[in-house]
C-alpha positions as CSV (number, residue, x, y, z in Angstrom):
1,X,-2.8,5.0,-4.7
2,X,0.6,5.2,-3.3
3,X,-0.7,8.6,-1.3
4,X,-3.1,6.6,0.2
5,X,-0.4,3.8,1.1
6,X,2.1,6.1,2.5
7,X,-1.0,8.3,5.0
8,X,-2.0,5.0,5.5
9,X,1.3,3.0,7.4
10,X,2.4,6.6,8.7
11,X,-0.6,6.8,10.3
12,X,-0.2,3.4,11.8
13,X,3.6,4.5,12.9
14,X,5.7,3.4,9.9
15,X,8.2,5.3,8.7
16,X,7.9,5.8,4.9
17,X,10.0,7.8,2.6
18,X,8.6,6.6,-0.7
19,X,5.9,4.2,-2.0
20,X,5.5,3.6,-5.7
21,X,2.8,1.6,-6.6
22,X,1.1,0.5,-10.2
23,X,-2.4,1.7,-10.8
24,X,-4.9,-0.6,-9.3
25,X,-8.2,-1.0,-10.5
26,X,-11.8,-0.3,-8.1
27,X,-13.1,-3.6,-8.3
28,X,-13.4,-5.9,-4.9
29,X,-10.4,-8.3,-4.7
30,X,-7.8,-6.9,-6.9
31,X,-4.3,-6.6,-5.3
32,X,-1.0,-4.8,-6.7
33,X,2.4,-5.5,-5.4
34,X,3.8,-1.7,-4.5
35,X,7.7,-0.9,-3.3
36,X,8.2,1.1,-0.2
37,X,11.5,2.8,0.7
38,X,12.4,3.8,4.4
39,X,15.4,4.2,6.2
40,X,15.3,0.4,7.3
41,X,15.4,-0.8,3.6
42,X,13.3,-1.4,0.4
43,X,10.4,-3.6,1.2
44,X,7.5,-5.4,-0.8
45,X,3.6,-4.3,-0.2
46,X,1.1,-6.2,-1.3
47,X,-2.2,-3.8,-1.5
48,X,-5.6,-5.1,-2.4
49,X,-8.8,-3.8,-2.3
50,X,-10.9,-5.1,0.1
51,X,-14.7,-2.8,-0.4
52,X,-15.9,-0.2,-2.8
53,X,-18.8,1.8,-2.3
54,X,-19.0,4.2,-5.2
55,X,-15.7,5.9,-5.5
56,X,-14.4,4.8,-2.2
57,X,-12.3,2.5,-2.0
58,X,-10.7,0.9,1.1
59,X,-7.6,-1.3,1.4
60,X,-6.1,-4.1,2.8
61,X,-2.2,-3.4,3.1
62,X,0.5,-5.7,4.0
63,X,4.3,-5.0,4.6
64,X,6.5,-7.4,4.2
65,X,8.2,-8.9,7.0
66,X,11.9,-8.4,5.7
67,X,13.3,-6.0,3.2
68,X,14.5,-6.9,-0.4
């Protein structure tokens, strides 16, 4: 999941160095707090699964405003 977390806020522009995230289960609704390092700081990410069709998966995936 952290792949998927780091192509996903690169692709929207961030820059990432590192996400590390705890596994997160396929079912609609669940949601894993994840740590992601740049060169602005350590900040929070709060991911949650928003749809599942089969094995894909899509995410909702939120930044925190300010680092730790």
């Amino acid at each position: 999941m952290a792949r998927t977390v780091i192509d996903e806020l690169r692709a929207d522009g961030a820059q990432v160095n590192r996400v590390t995230c705890p596994a997160l289960p396929a079912q609609l609704g669940a949601t894993r707090r994840c740590i992601l390092v740049s060169d602005f700081g350590v900040f929070g990410v709060t991911v949650s699964v928003s749809r599942v069709r089969g094995t894909d998966v899509d995410f909702d995936i939120t930044v925190d405003q300010r680092p730790s």
